[in-house]
C-alpha positions in Angstrom: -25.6 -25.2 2.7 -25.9 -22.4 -0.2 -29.6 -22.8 -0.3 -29.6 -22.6 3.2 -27.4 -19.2 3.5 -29.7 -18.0 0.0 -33.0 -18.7 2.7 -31.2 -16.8 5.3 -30.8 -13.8 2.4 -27.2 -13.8 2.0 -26.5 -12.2 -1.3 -23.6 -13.0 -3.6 -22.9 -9.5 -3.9 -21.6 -10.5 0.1 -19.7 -12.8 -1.2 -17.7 -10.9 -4.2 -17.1 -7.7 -1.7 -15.7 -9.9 1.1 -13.5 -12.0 -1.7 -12.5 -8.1 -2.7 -11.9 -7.3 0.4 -9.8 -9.9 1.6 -7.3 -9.3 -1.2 -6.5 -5.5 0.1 -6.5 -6.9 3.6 -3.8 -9.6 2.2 -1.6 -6.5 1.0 -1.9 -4.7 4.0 -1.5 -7.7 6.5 2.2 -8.5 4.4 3.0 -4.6 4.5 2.5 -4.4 8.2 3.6 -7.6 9.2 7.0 -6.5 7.0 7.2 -3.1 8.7 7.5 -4.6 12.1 11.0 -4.6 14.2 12.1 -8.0 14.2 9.9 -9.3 11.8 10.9 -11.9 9.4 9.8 -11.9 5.4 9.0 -15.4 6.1 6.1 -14.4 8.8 5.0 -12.0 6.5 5.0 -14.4 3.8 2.6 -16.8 6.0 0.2 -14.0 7.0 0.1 -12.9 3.2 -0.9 -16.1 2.2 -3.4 -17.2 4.8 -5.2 -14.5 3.7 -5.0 -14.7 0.6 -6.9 -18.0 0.6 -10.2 -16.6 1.7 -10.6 -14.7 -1.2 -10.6 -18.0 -3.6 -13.5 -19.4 -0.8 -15.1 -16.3 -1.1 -15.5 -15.7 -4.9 -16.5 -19.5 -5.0 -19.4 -18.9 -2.1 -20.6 -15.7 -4.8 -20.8 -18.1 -7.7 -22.9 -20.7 -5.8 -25.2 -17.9 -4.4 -25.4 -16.3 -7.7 -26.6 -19.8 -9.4 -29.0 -20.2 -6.3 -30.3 -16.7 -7.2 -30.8 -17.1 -10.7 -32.6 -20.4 -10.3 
């Protein structure tokens, strides 16, 4: 799969910007899911956290790329 998404000339670079990404989009997904009438911490807990998995997946995706790269 990673030398097939290297062939297809996804970078790792991709991969560390999205993993970077997704940990300001984890802050601002809790901050607005708090800010909402009727919202409970625990909802906002949940959305903070699903997101907050990607990045994990994401910085893992840029290491594999990076080795494909390299070799």
């Amino acid at each position: 799969m990673i030398k097939k998404l290297h062939e297809l000339g996804v970078k790792s670079d991709y991969a560390y910007a999205g993993a970077i990404a997704s940990i300001g989009l984890t802050y601002v997904s809790y901050l607005t899911s708090r800010a909402k009438k009727g919202s409970d911490k625990a909802q906002a807990d949940r959305w903070g956290i699903f997101i907050a998995t990607w990045a994990p997946t994401l910085f893992a995706f840029g290491t594999a790329l990076r080795i494909e790269e390299t070799h």
